[in-house]
VOPAKOL-558175 format. One line per field, with one value per residue (C-alpha): residue number from 1; residue in one letter; x, y negated, z. Coordinates in pm, 1 decimal. Each point is the difference from the previous one (the first is absolute). Example, Ala and Ser with C-alpha at 12.3 -4.5 7.8 and 13.67 -1.06 7.14 Angstrom:
REM VOPAKOL-558175
pos = 1, 2
code = A, S
u = 1230.0, 137.0
v = 450.0, -344.0
w = 780.0, -66.0
***
This chain:
REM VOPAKOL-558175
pos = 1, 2, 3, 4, 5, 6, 7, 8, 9, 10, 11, 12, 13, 14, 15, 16, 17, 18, 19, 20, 21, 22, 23, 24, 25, 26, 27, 28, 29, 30, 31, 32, 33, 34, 35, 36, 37, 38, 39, 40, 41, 42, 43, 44, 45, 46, 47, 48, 49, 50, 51, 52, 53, 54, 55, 56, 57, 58, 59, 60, 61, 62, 63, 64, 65, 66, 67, 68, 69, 70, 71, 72, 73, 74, 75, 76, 77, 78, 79, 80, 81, 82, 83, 84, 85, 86, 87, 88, 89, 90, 91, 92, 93, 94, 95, 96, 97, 98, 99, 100, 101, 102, 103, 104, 105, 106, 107, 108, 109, 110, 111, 112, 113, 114, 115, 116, 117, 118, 119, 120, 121, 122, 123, 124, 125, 126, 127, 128, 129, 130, 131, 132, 133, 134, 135, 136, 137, 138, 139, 140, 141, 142, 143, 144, 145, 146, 147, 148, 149, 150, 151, 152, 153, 154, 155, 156, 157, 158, 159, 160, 161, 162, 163, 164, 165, 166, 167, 168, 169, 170, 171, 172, 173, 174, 175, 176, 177, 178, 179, 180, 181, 182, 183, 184, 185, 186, 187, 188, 189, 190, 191, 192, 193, 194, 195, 196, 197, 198, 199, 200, 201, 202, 203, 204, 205, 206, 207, 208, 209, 210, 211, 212, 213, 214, 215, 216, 217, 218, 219, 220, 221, 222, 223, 224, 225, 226, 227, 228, 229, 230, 231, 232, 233, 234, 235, 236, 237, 238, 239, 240, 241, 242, 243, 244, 245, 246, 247, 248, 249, 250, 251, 252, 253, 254, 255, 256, 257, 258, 259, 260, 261, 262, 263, 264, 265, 266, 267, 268, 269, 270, 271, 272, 273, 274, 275, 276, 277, 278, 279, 280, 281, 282, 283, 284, 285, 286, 287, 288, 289, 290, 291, 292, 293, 294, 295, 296, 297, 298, 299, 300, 301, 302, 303, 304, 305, 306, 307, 308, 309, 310, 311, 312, 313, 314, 315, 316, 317, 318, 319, 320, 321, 322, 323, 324, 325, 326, 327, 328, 329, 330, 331, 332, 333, 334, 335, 336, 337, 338, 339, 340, 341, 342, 343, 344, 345, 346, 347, 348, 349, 350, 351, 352, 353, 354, 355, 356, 357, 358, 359, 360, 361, 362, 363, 364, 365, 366, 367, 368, 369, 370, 371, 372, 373, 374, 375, 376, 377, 378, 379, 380, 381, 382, 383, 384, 385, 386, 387, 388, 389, 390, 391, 392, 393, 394, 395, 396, 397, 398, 399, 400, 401, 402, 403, 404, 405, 406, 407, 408, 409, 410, 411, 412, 413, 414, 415, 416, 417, 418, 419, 420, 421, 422, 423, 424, 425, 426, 427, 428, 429, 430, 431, 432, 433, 434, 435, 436, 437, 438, 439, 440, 441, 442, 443, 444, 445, 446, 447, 448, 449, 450, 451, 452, 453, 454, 455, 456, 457, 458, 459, 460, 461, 462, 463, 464, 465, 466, 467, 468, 469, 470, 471, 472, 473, 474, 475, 476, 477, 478, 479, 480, 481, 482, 483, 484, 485, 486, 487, 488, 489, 490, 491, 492, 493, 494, 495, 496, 497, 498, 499, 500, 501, 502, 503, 504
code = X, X, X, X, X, X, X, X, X, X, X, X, X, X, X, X, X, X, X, X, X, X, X, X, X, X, X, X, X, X, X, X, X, X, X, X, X, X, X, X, X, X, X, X, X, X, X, X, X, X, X, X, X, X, X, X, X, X, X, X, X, X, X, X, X, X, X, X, X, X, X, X, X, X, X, X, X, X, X, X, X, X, X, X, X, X, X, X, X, X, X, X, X, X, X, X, X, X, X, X, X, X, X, X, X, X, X, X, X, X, X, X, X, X, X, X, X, X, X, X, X, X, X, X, X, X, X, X, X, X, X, X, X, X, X, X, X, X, X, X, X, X, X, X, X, X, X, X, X, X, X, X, X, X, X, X, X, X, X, X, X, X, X, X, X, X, X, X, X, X, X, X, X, X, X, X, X, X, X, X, X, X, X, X, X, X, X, X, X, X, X, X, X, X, X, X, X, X, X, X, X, X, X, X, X, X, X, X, X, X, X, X, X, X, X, X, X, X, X, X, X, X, X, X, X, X, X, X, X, X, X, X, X, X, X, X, X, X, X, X, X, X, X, X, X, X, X, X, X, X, X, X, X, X, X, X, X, X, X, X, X, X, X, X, X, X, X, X, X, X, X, X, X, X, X, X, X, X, X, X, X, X, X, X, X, X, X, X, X, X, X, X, X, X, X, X, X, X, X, X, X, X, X, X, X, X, X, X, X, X, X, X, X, X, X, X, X, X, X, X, X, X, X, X, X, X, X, X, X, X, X, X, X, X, X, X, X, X, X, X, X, X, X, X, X, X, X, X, X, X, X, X, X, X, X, X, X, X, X, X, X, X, X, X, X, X, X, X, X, X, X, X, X, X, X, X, X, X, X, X, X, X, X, X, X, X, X, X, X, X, X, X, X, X, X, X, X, X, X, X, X, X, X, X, X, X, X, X, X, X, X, X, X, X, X, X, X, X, X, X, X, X, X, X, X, X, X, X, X, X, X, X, X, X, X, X, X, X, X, X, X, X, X, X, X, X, X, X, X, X, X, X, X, X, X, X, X, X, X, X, X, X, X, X, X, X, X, X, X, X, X, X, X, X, X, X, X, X, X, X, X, X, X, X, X, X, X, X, X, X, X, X, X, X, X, X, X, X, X, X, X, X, X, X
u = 6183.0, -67.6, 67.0, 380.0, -19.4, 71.6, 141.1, -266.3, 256.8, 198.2, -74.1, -238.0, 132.8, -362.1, -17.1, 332.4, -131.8, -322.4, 192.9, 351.2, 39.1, 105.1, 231.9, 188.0, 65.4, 134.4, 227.2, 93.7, 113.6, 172.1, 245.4, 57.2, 148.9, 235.1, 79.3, 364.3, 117.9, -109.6, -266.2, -392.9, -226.4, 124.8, -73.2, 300.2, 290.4, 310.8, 305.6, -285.9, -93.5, -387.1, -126.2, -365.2, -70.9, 354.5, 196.1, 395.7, 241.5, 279.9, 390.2, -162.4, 222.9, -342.2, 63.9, -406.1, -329.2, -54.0, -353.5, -253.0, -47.5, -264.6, -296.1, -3.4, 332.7, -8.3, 386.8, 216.5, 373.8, 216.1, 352.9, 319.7, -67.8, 135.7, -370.3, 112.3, -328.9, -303.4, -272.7, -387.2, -26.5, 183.9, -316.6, -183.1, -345.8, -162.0, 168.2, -309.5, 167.9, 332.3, 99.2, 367.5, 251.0, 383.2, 232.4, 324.3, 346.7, -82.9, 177.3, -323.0, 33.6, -362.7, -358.6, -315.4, -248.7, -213.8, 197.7, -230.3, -332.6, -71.6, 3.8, -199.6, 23.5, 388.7, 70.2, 401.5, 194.8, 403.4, 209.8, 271.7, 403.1, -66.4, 77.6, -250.5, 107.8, -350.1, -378.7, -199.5, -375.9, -292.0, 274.2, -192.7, -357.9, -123.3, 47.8, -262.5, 26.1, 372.6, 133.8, 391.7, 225.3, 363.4, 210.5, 355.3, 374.6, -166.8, 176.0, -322.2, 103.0, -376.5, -315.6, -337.4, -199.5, -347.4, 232.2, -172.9, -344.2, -274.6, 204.6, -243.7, 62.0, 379.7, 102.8, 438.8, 188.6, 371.2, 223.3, 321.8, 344.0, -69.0, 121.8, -329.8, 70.7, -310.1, -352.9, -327.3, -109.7, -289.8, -182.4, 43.5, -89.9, -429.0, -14.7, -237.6, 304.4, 118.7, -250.4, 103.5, 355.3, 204.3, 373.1, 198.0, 360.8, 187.1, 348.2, 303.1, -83.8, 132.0, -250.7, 218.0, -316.9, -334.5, -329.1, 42.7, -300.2, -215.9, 162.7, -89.4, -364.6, -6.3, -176.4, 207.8, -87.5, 158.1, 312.2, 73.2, 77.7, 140.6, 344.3, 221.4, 363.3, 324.7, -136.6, 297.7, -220.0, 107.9, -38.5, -221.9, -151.6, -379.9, 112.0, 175.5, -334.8, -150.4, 247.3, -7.7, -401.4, 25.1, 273.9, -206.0, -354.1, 225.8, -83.2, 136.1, 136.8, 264.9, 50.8, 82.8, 237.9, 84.8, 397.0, -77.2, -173.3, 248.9, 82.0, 214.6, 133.9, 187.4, 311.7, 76.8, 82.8, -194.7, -357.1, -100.9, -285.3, -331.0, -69.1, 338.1, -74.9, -128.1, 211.1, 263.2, 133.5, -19.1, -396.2, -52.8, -343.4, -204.4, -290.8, -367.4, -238.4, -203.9, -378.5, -19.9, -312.3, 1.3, -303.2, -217.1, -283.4, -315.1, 188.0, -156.7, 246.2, 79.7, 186.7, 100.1, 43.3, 285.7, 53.1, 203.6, -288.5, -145.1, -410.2, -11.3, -302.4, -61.1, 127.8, -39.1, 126.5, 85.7, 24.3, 219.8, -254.5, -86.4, -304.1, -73.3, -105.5, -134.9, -263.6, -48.0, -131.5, 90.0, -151.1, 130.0, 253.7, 208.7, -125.9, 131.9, -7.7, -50.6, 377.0, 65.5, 120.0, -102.4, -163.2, -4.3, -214.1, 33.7, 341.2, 50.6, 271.4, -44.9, -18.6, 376.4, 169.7, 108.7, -314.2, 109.9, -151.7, -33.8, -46.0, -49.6, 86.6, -11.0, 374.5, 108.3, -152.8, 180.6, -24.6, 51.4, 51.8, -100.1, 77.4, -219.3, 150.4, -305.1, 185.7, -162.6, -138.5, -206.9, 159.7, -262.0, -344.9, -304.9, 253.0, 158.8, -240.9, 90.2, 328.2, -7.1, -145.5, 269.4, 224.2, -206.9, -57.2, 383.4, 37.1, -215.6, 175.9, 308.6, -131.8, -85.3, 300.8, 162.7, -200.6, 33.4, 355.5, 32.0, -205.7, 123.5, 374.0, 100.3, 322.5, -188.2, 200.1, 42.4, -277.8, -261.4, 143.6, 53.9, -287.4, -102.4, -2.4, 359.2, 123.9, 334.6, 375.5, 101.5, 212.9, 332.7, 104.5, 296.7, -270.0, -204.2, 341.3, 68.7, -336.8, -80.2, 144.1, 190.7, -171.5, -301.7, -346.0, -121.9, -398.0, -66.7, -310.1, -79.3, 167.3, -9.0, -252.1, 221.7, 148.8, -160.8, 166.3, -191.4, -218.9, -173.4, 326.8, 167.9, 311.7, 160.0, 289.3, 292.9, 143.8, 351.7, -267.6, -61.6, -325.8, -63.9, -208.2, -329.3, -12.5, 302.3, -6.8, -46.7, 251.7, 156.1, -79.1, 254.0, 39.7, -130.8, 329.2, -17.0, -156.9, -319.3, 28.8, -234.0, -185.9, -25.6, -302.9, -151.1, 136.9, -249.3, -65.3, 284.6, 101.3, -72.3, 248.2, 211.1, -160.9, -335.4, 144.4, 50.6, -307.6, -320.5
v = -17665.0, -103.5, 199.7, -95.0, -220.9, 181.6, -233.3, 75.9, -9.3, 314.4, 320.5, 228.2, 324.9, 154.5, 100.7, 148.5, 207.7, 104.1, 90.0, 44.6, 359.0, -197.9, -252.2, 287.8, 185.1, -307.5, -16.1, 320.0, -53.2, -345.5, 158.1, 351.2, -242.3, -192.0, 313.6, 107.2, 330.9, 264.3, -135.7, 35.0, -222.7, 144.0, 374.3, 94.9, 171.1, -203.0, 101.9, 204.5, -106.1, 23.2, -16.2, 67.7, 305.6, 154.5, -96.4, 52.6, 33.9, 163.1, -66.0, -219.3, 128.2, 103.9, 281.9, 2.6, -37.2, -373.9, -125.9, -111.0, 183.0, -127.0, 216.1, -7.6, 134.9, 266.6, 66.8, -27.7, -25.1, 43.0, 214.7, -79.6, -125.0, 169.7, 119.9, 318.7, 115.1, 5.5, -16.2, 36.6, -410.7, -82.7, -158.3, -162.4, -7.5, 204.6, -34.6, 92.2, -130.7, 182.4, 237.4, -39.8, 50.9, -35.7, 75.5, 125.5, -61.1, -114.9, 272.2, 159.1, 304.3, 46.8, -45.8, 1.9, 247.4, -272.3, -237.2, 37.0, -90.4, -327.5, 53.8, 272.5, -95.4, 3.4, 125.9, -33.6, 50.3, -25.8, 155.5, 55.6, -30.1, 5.7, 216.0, 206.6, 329.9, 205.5, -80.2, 66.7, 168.0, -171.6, -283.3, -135.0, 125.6, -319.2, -97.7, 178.5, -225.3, 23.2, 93.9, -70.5, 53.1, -64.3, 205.7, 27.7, -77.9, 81.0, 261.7, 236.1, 338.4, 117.6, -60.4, 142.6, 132.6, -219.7, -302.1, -58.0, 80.1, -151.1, -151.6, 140.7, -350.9, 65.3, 12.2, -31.2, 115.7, -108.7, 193.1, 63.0, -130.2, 137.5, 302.7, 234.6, 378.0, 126.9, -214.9, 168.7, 114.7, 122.5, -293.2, -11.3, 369.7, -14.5, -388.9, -48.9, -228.5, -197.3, 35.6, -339.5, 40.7, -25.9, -31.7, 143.5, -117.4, 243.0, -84.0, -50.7, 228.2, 305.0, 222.0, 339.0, 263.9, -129.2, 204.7, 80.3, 202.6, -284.5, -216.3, 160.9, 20.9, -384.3, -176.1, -130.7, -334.4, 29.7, 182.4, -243.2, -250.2, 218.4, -83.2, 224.6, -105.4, -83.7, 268.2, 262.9, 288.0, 392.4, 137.7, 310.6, 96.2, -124.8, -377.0, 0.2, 174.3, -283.1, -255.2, 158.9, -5.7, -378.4, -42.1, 182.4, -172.2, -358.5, -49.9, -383.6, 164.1, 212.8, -141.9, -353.0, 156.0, 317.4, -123.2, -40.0, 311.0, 220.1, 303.7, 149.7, 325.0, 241.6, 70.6, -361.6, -311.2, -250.8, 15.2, 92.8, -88.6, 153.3, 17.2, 161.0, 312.6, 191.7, 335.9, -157.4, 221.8, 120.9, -74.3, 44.7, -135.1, 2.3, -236.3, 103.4, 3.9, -297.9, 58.3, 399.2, 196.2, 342.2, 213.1, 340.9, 48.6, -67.7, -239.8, -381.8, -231.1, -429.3, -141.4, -385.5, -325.1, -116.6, -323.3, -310.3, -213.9, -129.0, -147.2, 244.0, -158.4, 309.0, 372.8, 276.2, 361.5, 125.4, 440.9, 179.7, 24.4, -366.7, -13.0, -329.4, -7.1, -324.6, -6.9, 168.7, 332.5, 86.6, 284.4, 356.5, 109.6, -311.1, -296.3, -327.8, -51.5, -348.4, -77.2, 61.7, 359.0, 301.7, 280.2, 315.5, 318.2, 352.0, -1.1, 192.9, 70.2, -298.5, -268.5, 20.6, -281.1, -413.6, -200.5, -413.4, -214.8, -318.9, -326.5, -342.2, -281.9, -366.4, -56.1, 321.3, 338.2, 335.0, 322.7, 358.7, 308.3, 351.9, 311.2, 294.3, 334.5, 312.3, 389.0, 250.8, 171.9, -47.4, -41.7, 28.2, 29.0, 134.0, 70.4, 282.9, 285.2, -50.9, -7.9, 309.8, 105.2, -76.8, 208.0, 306.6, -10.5, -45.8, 268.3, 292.6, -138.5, 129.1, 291.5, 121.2, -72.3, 190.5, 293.8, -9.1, -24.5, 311.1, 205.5, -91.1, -93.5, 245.2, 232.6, 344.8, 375.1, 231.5, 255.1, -295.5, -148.0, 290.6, 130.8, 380.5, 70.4, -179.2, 227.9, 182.4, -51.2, 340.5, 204.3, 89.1, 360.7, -88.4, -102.3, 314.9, 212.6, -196.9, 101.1, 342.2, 318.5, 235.2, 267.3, 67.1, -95.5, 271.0, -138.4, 118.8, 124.8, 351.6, 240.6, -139.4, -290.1, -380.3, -136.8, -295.2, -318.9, -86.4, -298.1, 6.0, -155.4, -150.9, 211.3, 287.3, 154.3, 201.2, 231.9, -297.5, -159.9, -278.3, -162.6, -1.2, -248.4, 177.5, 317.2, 239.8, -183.1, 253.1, 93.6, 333.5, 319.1, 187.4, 392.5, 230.1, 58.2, -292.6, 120.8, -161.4, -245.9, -210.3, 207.6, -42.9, -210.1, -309.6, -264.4, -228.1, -388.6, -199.9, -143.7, -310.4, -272.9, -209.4, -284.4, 209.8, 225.5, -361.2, -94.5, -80.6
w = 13203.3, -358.6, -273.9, -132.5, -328.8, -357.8, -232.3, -271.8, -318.6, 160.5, -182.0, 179.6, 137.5, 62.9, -420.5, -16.1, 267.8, -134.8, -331.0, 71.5, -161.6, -392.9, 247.4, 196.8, -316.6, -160.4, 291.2, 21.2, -326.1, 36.0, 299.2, -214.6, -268.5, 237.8, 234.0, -1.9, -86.6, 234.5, 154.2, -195.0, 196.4, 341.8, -61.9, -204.3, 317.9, 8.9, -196.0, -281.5, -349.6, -98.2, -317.0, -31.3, 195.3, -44.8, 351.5, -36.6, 285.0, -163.1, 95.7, 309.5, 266.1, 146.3, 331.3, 45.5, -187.0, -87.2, 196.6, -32.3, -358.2, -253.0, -10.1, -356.7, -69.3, -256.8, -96.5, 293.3, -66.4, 311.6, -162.5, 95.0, 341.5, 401.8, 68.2, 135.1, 202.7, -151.5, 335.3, -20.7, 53.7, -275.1, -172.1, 288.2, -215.4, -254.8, -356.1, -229.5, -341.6, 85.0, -312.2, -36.3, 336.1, -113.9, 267.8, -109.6, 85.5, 364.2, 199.4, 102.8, 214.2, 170.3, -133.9, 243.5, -105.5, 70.2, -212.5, -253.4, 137.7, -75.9, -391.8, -99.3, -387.3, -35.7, -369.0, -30.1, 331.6, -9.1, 281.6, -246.8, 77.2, 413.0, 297.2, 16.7, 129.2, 38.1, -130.4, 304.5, 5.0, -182.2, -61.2, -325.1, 120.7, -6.0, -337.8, -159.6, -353.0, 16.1, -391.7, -1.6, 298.2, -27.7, 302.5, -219.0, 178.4, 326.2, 238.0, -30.2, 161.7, 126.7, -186.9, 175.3, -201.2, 161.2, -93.8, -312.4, 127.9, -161.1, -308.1, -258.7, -222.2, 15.8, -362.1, 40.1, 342.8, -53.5, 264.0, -169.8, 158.9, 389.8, 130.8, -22.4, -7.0, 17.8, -167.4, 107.5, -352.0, 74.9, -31.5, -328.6, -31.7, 1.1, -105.2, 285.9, 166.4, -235.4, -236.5, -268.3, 52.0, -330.9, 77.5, 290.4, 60.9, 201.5, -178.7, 185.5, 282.3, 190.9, -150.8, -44.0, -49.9, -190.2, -68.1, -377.4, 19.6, 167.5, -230.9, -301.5, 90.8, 67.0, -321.0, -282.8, 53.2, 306.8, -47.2, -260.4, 277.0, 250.1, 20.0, 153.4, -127.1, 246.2, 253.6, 90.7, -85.4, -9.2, -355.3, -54.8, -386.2, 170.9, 38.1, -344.8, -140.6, 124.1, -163.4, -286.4, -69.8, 107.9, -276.9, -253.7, 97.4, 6.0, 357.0, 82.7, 285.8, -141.2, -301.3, 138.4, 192.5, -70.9, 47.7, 379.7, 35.2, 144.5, 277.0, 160.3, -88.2, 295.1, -143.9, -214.8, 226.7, -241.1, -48.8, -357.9, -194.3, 55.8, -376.2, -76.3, 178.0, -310.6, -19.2, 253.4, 227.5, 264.0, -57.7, -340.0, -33.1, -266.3, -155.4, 76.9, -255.1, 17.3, 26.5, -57.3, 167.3, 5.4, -26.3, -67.6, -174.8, 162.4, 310.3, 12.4, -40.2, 67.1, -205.7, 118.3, -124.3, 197.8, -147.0, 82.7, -117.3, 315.7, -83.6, -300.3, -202.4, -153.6, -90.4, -187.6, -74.6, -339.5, 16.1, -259.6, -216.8, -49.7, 197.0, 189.9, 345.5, 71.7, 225.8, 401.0, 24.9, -386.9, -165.5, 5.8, 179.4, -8.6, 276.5, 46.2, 350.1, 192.6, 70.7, -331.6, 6.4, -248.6, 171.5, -239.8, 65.1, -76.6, -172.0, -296.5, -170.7, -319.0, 304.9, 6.1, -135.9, 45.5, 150.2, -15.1, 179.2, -84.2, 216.4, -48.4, 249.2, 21.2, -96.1, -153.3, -126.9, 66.8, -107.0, 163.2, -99.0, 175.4, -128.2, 124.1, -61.4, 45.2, 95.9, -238.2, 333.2, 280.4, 387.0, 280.7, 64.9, -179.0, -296.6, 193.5, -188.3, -330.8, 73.5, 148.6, -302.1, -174.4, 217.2, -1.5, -424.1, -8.2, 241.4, -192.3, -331.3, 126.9, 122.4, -302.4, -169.9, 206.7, 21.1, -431.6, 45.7, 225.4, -217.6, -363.9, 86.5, 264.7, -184.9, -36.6, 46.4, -264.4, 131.7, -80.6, -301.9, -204.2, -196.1, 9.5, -389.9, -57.6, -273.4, 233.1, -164.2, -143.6, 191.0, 7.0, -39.2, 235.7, 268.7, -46.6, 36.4, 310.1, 107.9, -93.9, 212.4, -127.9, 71.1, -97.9, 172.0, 181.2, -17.0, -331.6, -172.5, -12.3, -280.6, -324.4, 135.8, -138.5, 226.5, 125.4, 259.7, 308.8, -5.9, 347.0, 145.0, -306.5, 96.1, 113.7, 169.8, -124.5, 179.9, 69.6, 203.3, -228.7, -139.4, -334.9, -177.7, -162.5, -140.6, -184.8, -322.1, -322.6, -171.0, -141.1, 193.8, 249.1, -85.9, 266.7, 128.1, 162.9, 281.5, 26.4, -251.4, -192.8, -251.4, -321.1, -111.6, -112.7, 249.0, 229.9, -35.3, 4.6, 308.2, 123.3, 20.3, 237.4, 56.9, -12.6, 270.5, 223.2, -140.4, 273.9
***
């Protein structure tokens, strides 16, 4: 059969072939230019918008996933629809460019665990105002790049705490408006979690009890966007502690909305606010002192930079005495450590005092203030002999004092206190008649010998049966009538007195 005949002024088809690459581009561009809305050379899903890379579906009455989906697609835009199931299918291919996912407003009520597999690099995910009553086990696990996720005006009652496994890009989780009563805080408590996360919303909850102490150990950075407000929580002094440092470090937090920070009290029907607490009864709390370490000479202590400066570009500590520490390791007893907190050695007691630290960020520079207060005395450990040194130098100091009180202040008798040479008080002839017999002493000397009083005794007896002090005093002689009376003579020494009588 011969060939068929080519009229030879048609144009050839075999060159358009051989470069056709400039021609189907020029078409391509030709039918993008006269394509109605909603349609981008045949790719674009019906009822969408696409512009550039950015595919829009919003308010489309959609009940399903539009297909086929262009593999290029980086923001995806499919709020306000009925899609009320997302299934493990819902992208039929791979979605490599993928980073945005917006999918509120649609009713949603269950999410594959597996929903998430076919875009690995999703940076912004959107679940917000749904029905989403419960975030399953390793939920998210899958999006390891994942920064932003939006799960507000859900009906969140259960969170597992593997449901944000893997997130360690997560930089905002926004959970407030559901009905959570309990949020797993420990995985906020190490950073090994949630390592980049910034903000937590857990406003607008049914949170009634919350950590304070895990709280308060959380970074700065953190608890400045850890938002707490319109929970019905039960007021104790620890949570309005807690308040109250976040008021006085300016914490976004609390003071943003420090009106809608508020618990309830047992005996009042209203709730009351948190911050009003101070001195209220029947609690009566009181303020903590913010940034106050305690310690005893010779302890090592930390002190830290808790700053809300998150990417600190540099820091440094100035001590009470105006020294700068600048550099790790430091000199002395004062160290700057690698997370940027002072380590100080073997206290003593002119380390007490206000350290600052000071920290500069990319957007704003902060300062902090610690003040380190060092007991006079030691506490534990190898300090315990001297202070029992102390105690036994007090201990014999007393001692003595008391042995020189007993000896030099003890009230004395009058045996010991009365010398033996005291001159005596003269005597009264009334006491001497009082004293002396009437009759005569029958110990006398012999004839015409004086007579003399008995000293070997210091008295004598008369013949009434009484003593009598010393010796028969002299005086004038008796007559010899008198029957044995004292003979006349020179009369003996004079008798002693009194008080020499009592004398020792």
């Amino acid at each position: 059969m011969p060939p068929p005949h080519r009229d030879p002024t048609a144009p050839s088809t075999v060159p358009m072939a051989r470069t056709g690459a400039p021609g189907l581009l020029l078409c391509v561009a030709l039918v993008a230019a006269v394509a109605p809305r909603g349609t981008w050379c045949g790719s674009c899903p019906p009822r969408c918008v696409c512009a550039s890379n950015i595919l829009s579906c919003s308010q489309a009455v959609l009940s399903a996933v539009p297909a086929p989906l262009p593999r290029f697609t980086a923001v995806l835009d499919l709020s306000h629809n009925n899609v009320t199931r997302l299934r493990a299918d819902w992208a039929p291919g791979r979605l490599a460019h993928l980073h945005a996912l917006l999918l509120s407003h649609n009713g949603l009520s269950f999410v594959s665990t597996e929903a998430f597999t076919h875009v690995p690099h999703l940076r912004h995910l959107d679940l917000s105002s749904n029905r989403l009553r419960a975030l399953e086990e390793n939920l998210f696990s899958d999006l390891t790049e994942l920064e932003v996720l939006l799960l507000y005006n859900n009906e969140i009652s259960t969170v597992d705490r593997t449901a944000f496994e893997n997130l360690n890009r997560l930089r905002k989780l926004y959970l407030g408006q559901n009905r959570i009563s309990r949020f797993p805080l420990e995985l906020l408590r190490d950073g090994s979690r949630l390592p980049q996360l910034a903000l937590l919303d857990l406003s607008a909850n049914r949170l009634r009890h919350v950590p304070v102490g895990e709280l308060q150990a959380l970074p700065a950075w953190l608890r400045d966007r850890l938002y707490l407000h319109g929970n019905p929580l039960a007021c104790d002094c620890a949570l309005f502690q807690l308040m109250a440092r976040g008021r006085r470090r300016r914490l976004s937090a609390v003071v943003d909305f420090q009106e809608e920070l508020r618990c309830a009290l047992p005996s009042v029907p209203a709730p009351v606010g948190i911050l009003a607490l101070a001195g209220r009864a029947p609690l009566n709390c009181s303020e903590a002192r913010e940034a106050v370490l305690e310690a005893h000479l010779g302890d090592t202590v930390t002190l830290s930079c808790d700053t809300r400066v998150r990417g600190a570009r540099s820091r440094h500590w100035v001590t009470p005495g105006g020294e700068r520490v600048l550099q790790e390791g430091g000199n002395g007893s004062a160290a700057l450590l690698g997370n940027g907190s002072l380590q100080l050695r073997a206290l003593r007691a002119e380390d007490a005092g206000t350290y600052a630290c000071w920290v500069a960020g990319p957007l704003l520079n902060e300062t902090l203030y610690v003040e380190l207060l060092v007991h006079n005395f030691t506490l534990h450990g190898p300090h315990d002999t001297l202070n029992t040194a102390y105690t036994t130098l007090v201990g014999c100091i007393l001692s003595v004092v008391l042995v020189l009180i007993y000896l030099y202040l003890t009230p004395c008798r009058c045996c010991c206190c009365r010398g033996a040479d005291k001159a005596p008080p003269p005597r009264d002839d009334s006491i001497n008649s009082s004293v002396l017999s009437a009759t005569p002493n029958h110990a006398v000397g012999a004839a015409g010998e004086p007579g003399r009083s008995r000293s070997a005794s210091g008295a004598s007896v008369g013949q009434n049966g009484r003593f009598k002090a010393g010796g028969t005093p002299g005086g004038p002689d008796w007559g010899p009538g008198t029957g044995g009376g004292l003979g006349t003579g020179t009369a003996g020494p004079p008798p002693r007195g009194r008080g020499q009588a009592e004398s020792c």
